[in-house]
N, C-alpha and C positions, 0 to 999 in steps of 0.2 A: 615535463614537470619542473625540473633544475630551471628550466630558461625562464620560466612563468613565475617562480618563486624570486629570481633573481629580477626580474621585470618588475613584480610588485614591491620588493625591495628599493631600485634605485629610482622608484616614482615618485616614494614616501622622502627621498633623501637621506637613507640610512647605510651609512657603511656596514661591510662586514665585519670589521672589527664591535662596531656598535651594537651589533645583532648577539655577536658571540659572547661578548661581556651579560649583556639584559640575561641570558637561556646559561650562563654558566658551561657555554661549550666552548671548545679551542678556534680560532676563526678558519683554521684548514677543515674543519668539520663544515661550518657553511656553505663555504667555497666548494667544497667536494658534491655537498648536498646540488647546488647551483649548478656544478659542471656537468651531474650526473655520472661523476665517477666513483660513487661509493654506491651501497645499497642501503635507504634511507626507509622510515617505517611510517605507515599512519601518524602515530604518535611522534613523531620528527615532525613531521608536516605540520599538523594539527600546534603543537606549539610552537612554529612560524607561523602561523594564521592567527594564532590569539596574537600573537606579540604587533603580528599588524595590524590587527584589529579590522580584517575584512568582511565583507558584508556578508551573510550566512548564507544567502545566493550560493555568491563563488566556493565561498567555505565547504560546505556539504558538496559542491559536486569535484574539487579539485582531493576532497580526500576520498570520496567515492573512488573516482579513478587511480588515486594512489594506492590504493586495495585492490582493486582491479586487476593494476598493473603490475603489482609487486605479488600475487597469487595468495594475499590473506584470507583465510578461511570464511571472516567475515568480520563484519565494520559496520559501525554506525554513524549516520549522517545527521548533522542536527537540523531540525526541523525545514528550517529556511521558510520563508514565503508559499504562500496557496498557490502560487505558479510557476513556482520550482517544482515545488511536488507534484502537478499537474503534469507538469507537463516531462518528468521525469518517469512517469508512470505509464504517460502517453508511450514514450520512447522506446519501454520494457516492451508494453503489450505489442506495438506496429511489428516488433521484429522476433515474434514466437509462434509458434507452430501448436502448440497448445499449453492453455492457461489452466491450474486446475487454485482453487480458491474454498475457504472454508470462512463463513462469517457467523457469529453465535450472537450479536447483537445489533449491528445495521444490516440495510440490504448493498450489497457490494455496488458501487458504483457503475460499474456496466450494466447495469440492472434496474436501475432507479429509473424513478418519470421526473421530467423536470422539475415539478412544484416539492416531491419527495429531495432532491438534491440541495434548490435555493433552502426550504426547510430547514434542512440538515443542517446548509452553510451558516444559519442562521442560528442555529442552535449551539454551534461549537465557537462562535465568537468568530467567524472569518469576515474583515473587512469589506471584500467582495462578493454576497453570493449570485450576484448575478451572474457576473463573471465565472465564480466556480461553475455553478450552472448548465453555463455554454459549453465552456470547457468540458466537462463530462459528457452532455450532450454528443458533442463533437468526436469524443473520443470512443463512443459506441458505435460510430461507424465502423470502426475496427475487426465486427465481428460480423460484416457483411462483406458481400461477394466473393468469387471462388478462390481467396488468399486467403480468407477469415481463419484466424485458426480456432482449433478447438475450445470451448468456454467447458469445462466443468465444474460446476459450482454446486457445493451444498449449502441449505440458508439453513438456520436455525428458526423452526416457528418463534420463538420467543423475541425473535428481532423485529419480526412483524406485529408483536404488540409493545414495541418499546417507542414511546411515542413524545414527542417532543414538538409535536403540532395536532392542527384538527384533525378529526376523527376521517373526513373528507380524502386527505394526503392521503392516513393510513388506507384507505379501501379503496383508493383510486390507484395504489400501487399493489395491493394485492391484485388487482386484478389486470394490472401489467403482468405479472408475473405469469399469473393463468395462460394469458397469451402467448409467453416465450416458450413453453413449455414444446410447442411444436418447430419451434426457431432448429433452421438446420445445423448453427456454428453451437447453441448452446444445449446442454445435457443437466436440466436444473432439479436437483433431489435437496427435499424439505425435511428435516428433520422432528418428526411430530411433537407437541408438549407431551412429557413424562414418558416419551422410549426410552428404552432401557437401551443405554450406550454398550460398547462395547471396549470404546478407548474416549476420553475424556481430553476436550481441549478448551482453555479458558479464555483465549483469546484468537483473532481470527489470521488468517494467516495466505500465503499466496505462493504457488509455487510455479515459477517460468519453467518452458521448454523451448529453448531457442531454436531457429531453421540453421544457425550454423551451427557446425558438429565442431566448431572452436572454441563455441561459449559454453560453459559448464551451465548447469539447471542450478535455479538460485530460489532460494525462500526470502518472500519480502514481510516483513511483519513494522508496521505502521504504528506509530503512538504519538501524543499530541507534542509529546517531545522530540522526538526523532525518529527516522528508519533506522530498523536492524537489518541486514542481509545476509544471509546464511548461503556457503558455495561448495563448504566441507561436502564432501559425499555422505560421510555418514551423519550428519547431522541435517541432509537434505533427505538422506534414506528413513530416520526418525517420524519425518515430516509427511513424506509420500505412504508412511504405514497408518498414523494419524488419520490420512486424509482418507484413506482404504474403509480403514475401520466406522468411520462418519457417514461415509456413503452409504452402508451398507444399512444403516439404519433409515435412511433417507424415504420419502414415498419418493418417484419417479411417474413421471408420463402421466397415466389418467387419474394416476391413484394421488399424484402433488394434485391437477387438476383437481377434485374431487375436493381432496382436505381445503384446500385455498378457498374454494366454493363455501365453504362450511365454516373456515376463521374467519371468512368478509361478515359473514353472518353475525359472529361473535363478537367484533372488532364494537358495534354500539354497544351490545349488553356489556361488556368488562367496563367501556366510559362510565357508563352509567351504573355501575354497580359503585367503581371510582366514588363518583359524584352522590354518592344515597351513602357511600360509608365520612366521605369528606364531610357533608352537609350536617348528618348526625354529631 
């Protein structure tokens, strides 16, 4: 990290004295930071990167690793690009042994049908969604052949009528889902409109299980601004009881089958209930 900080340093043409004056630090503090012989913080990092003003690409992922690497509990990465993100998520998922995932308002990505995804991309202002699209596409192979790891996911029915395209997308993806439901890698429990929770969660969240017993279990939680990531044990244990408690509310197996069958139903009548309360 010292070498990479110092690399983007004398690119720019910035001495370390230059650096030390701008951050109101001593320039043996840079220098140390550079050598890697002190122990340097996100927040170190993070104001070298503004003052260089690096593209939020490298940004997000050199302070990701700085957390990482320094064993902080947890960090946030700012937003970067649709394919940073992509393909940073790609990265999590290819190397875990099981995925467990809670969504109250979209349907989780490994989950979507194409046209639900470009949709999406299209709805949240991303430049590319074809591209996103692909990408996602691509990255649901993940959850095939005998390495796939575990998918357990809870949806929220309420996200299957949050709709931000035709009536079409929505019931051509609910009945993707119908079909996973027998999918070997995935385990998908729906949680009905108005069950009565047991533990309340307001926004959606993700929790890895890595295959090496080196990586701690990490909660990823997603916002149009930034990743959070959580590594703390007990604020990963917080997470994993959340996720307990959701499940448990969940239908599963024939009984999501069934409801799914019954909201595809419902998915025109609410349009058009929409459209008769609009038009009045």
């Amino acid at each position: 990290m010292g070498a990479e900080l110092r690399r983007i340093r004398e690119n720019l043409g910035l001495s370390g004295e230059r650096v030390a004056d701008s951050l109101e630090w001593s320039q043996s503090k840079v220098s140390r930071i550079e050598t890697g012989t002190t122990a340097f913080t996100v927040r170190d990092v993070g104001r070298l990167l503004s003052f260089y003003e690096v593209d939020p690409d490298i940004r997000a992922e050199l302070l990701a690793a700085t957390a990482e690497e320094n064993g902080e509990g947890s960090w946030i990465t700012s937003a970067g690009g649709w394919g940073r993100r992509q393909g940073a998520i790609a990265a999590l998922e290819s190397t875990t042994r099981e995925i467990r995932q809670y969504q109250p308002v979209v349907v989780p990505g490994l989950l979507q049908t194409r046209a639900y995804a470009h949709a999406m991309a299209v709805a949240v202002g991303a430049g590319s969604p074809d591209y996103i699209a692909d990408v996602r596409m691509a990255r649901q192979q993940t959850l095939e052949g005998p390495d796939a790891p575990r998918f357990l996911v809870v949806v929220d029915a309420r996200a299957l009528l949050f709709r931000a395209f035709p009536v079409k997308v929505t019931r051509g993806q609910i009945r993707h889902l119908m079909g996973l439901v027998s999918h070997p890698s995935i385990d998908l429990g729906v949680v009905p409109i108005a069950a009565q929770h047991t533990v309340v969660a307001a926004q959606g969240f993700t929790i890895f299980d890595f295959r090496s017993g080196l990586s701690p279990r990490t909660v990823w939680i997603e916002s149009p601004g930034g990743d959070c990531y959580f590594t703390e044990e007990a604020a990963v244990a917080r997470f994993e009881t959340a996720f307990t408690g959701l499940k448990s509310v969940a239908l599963r197996g024939n009984d999501a089958v069934e409801y799914l069958n019954v909201l595809d139903g419902e998915v025109e009548r609410f349009d058009a209930l929409v459209a008769g309360v609009g038009g009045s």
